[in-house]
VEXDREN-2710 file (C-alpha; in Angstrom, 1 decimal):
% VEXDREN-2710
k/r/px/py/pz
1/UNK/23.2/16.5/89.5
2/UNK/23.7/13.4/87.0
3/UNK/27.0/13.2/85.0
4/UNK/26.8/15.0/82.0
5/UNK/28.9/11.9/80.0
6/UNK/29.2/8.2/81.2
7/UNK/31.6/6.0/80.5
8/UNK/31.0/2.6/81.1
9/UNK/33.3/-0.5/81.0
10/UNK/34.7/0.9/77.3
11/UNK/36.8/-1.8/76.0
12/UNK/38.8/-1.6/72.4
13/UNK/41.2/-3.7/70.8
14/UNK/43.3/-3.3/68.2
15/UNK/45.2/-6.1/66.3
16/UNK/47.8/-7.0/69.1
17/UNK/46.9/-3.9/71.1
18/UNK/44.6/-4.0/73.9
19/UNK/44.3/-0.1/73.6
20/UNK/40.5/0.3/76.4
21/UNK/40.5/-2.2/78.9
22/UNK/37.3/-1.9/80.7
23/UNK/37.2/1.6/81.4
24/UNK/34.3/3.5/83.7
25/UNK/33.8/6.9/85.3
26/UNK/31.9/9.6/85.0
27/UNK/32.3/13.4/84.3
28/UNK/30.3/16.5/86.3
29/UNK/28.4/19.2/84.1
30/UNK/30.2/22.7/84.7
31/UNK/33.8/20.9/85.6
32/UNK/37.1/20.4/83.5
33/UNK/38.1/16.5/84.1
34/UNK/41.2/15.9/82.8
35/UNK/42.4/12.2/81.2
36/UNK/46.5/11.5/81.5
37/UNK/48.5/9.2/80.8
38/UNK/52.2/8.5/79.0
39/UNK/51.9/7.5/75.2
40/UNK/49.9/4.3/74.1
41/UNK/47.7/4.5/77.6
42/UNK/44.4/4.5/75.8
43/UNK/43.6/8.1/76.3
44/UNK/43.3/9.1/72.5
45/UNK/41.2/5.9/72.1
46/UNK/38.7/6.8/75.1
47/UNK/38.4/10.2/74.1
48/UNK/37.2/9.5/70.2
49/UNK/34.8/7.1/72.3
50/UNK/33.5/10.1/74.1
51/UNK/33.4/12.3/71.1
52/UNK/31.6/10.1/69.1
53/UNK/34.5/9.9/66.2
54/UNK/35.4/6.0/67.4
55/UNK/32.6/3.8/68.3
56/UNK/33.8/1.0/70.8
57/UNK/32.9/-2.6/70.2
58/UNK/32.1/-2.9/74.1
59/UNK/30.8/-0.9/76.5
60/UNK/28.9/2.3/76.6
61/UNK/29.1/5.5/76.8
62/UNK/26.4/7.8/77.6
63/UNK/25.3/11.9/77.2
64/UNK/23.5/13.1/79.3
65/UNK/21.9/10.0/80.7
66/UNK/21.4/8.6/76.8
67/UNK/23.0/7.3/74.1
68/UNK/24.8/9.3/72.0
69/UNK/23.4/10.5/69.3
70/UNK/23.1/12.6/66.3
71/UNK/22.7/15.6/68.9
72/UNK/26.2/15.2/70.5
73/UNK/27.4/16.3/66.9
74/UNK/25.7/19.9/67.7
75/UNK/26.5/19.9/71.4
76/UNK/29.5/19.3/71.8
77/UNK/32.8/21.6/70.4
78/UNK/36.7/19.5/69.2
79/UNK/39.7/21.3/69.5
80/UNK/42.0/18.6/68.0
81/UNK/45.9/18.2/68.6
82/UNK/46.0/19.1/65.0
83/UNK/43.8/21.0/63.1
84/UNK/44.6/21.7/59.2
85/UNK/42.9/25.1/58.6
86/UNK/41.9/26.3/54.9
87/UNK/45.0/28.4/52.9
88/UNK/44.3/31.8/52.0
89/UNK/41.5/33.0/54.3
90/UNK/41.6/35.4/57.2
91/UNK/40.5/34.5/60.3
92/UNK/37.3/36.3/60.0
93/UNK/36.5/33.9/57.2
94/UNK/37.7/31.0/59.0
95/UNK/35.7/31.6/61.2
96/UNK/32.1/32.0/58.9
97/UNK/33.4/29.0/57.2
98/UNK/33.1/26.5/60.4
99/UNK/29.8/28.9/61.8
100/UNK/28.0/27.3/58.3
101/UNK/28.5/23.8/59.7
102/UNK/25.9/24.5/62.3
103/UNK/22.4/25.2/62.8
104/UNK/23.1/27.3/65.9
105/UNK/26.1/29.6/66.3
106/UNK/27.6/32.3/68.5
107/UNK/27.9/36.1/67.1
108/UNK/31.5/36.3/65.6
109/UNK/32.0/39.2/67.7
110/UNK/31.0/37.1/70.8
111/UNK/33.8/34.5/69.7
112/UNK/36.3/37.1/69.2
113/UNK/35.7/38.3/71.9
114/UNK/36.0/34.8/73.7
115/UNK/39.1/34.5/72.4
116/UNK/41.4/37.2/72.2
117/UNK/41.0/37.2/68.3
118/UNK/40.8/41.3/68.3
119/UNK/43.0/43.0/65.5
120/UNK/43.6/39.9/63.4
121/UNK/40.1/39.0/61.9
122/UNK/41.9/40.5/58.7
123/UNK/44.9/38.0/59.1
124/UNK/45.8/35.2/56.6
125/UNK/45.8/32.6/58.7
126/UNK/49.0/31.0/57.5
127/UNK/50.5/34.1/59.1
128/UNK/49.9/33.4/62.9
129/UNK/51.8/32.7/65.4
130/UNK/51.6/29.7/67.7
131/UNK/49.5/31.4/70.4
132/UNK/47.1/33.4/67.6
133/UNK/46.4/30.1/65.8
134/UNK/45.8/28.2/69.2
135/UNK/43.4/30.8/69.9
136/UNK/41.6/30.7/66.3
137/UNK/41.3/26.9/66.9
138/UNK/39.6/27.4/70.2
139/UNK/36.8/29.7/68.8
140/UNK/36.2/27.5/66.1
141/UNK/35.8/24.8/68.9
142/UNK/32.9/27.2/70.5
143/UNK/31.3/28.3/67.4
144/UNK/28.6/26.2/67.8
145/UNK/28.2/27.5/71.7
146/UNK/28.6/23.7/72.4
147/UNK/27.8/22.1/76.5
148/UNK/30.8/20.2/76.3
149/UNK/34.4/20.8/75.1
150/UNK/37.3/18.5/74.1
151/UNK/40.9/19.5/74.3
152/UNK/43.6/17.4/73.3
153/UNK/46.8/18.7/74.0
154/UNK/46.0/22.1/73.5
155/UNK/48.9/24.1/74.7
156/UNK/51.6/21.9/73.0
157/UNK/54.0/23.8/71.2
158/UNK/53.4/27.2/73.4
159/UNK/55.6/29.3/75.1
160/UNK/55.1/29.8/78.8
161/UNK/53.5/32.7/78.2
162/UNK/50.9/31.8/75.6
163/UNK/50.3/28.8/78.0
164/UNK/49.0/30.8/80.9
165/UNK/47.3/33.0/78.5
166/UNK/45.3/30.0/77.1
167/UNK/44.6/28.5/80.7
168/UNK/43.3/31.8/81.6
169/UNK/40.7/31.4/78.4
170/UNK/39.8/27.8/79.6
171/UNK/38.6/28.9/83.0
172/UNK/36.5/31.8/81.4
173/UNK/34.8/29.1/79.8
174/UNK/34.2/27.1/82.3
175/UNK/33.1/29.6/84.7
176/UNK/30.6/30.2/82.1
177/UNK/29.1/27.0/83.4
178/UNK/30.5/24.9/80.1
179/UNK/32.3/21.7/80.8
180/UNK/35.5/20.8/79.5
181/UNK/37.5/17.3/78.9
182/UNK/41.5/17.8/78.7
183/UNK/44.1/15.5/77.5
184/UNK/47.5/16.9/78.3
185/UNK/50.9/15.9/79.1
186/UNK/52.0/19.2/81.2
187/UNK/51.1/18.1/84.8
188/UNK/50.9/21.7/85.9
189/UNK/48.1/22.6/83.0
190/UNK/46.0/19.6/84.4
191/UNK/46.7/20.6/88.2
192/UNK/45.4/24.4/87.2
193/UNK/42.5/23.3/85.2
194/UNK/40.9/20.4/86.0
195/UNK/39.0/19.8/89.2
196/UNK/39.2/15.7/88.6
197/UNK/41.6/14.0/86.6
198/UNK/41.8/10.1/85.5
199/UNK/45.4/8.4/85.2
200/UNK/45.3/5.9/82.7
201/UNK/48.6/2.9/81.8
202/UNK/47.9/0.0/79.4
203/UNK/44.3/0.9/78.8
204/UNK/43.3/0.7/82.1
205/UNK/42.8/3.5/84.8
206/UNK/44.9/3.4/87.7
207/UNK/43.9/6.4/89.5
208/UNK/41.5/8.9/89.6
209/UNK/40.2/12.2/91.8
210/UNK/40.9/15.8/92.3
211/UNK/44.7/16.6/92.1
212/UNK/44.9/17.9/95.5
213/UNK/43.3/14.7/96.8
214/UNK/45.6/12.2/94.7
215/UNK/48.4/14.1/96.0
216/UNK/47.9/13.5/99.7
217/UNK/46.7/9.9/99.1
218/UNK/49.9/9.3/97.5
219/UNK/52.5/11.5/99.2
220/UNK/53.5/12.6/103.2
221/UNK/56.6/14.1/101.8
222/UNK/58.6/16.6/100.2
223/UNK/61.5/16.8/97.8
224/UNK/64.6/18.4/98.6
225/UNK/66.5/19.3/95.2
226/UNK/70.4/20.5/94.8
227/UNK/73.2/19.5/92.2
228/UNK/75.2/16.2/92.6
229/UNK/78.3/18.1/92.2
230/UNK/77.0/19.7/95.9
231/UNK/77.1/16.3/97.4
232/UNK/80.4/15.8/98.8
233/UNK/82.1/12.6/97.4
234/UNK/81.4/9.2/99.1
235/UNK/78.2/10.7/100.4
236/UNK/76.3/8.1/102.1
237/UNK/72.6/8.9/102.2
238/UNK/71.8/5.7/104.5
239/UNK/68.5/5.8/105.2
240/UNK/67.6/8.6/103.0
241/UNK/65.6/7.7/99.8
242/UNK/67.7/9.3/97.0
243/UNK/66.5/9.9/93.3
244/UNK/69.3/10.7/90.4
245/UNK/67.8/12.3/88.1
246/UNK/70.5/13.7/85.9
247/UNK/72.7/16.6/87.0
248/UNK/70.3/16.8/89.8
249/UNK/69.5/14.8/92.9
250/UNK/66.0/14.0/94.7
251/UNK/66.2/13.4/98.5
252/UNK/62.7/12.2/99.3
253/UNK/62.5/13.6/103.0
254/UNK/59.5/13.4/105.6
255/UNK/61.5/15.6/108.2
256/UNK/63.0/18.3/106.7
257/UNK/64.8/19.4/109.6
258/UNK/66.4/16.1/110.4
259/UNK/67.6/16.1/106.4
260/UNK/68.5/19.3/106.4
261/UNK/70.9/18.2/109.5
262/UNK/72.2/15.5/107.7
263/UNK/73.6/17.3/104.6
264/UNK/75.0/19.5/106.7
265/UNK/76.8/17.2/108.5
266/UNK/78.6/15.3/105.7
267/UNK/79.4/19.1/104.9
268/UNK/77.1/19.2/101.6
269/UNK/76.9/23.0/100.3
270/UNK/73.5/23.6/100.7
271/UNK/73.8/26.9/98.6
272/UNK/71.7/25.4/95.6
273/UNK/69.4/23.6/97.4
274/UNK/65.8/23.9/96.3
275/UNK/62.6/22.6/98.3
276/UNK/59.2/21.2/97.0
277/UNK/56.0/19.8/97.3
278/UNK/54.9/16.8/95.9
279/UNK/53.4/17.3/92.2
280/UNK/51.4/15.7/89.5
281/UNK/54.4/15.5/87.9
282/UNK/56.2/13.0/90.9
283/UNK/52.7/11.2/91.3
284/UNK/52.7/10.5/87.3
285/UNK/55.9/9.0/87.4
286/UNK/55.4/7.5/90.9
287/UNK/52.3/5.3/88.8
288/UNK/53.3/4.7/85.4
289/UNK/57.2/4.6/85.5
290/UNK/60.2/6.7/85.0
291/UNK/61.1/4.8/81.3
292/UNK/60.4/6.0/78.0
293/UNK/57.7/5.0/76.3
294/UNK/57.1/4.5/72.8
END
């Protein structure tokens, strides 16, 4: 099946910013691909490429095996990191409002349904709550019924709950055959949703596949977790590949066994101590750094 966007060596610069360097891939109808990367990576850039907003002086990108066009405006659904909604309307009109920017719209009751928007189509919608607005912003992202949806950071903000709540939404759509491009900077959102992401640092991208995949390309260990306070004092790890993060420490162990022996031998409590796979989280860090950006 061809790709249902194309991205092809997109390059954009910026006065003293190279912000696209010469980025390509390709994303699957009926998939959720996901595009991280810390702040100033390019991914906000590459995205308004996609979308149509940002036109790129070089490259191309490509919908569904053509330019885009006027048509991508109609086919395609935004649900932007921000979103400034009209004062004084309930979500009910909200929701008419958008529905009249469209030739082609989904039954209100169909998006309400969508999204969870029961008992609050009479709501002001100054008067929501994180999760309830979220919520409002995705159906106004599918009023239109669009092939392709845009996310950009769209759990920022929510508690853990309202997170899963959403993710659950996300894969209705999708299994609903509808495909869905994520930018997001909580590595467990991405690993749950997206069956291919793209890692992207200064503009270019520096890896790329299903999660599961990048994982054991990158990693043949696990990660062995307990307070530095539990270390006994003048512990020396040796061979042992030790990460201080904070309060905590990181042993980095292959054979869990053999570590396990080891801390007990230097008579480290062990009460505390926590054991874990590798996640998008190490593998982010592992490619783009542990230091701050700006």
């Amino acid at each position: 099946m061809p790709p249902i966007l194309e991205v092809h060596n997109l390059i954009k610069h910026f006065p003293g910013v190279r912000a696209v360097e010469g980025v390509s891939f390709a994303i699957q109808p009926g998939t959720c691909f996901g595009l991280l990367g810390p702040n100033g990576a390019g991914k906000t850039t590459t995205v308004e490429a996609l979308e149509g907003i940002q036109p790129a002086p070089a490259g191309q990108v490509r919908y569904k095996g053509g330019p885009l066009d006027r048509r991508v405006r109609h086919e395609v659904g935004i649900m932007f990191q921000s979103t400034a909604l009209q004062e004084y309307l309930s979500v009910a009109e909200t929701l008419e409002l958008f529905g009249r920017l469209y030739p082609r719209t989904l039954p209100q009751e169909e998006l309400v349904r969508r999204c969870s928007l029961e008992g609050l189509l009479e709501r002001d919608t100054r008067k929501l709550s994180g999760g309830q607005r979220q919520r409002l912003l995705l159906a106004i992202a599918l009023v239109n019924d669009p092939e392709v949806l845009f996310l950009d950071e769209p759990t920022t903000g929510l508690d853990p709950q309202a997170r899963r709540y959403f993710w659950n939404l996300v894969g209705d759509i999708k299994a609903q055959g509808k495909t869905v491009v994520l930018t997001t900077h909580y590595m467990e959102e991405a690993y749950v949703l997206c069956d291919e992401i793209a890692i992207m640092d200064q503009g270019r991208i520096i890896a790329q596949g299903a999660p599961k995949t990048l994982l054991a390309e990158h990693f043949n260990d696990v990660v062995l977790e307990l307070p530095r306070e539990d270390l006994p004092a003048g512990f020396d790890p040796g061979d042992l590949e030790l990460l201080e993060c904070g309060e905590t420490v990181e042993i980095l162990a292959r054979d869990v066994n053999a570590t396990v022996r080891r801390l007990l031998e230097a008579e480290a409590s062990l009460n505390r101590l926590r054991i874990r796979p590798r996640t998008l989280d190490d593998l982010f860090l592992e490619l783009t750094g542990r230091g701050l950006r700006a």
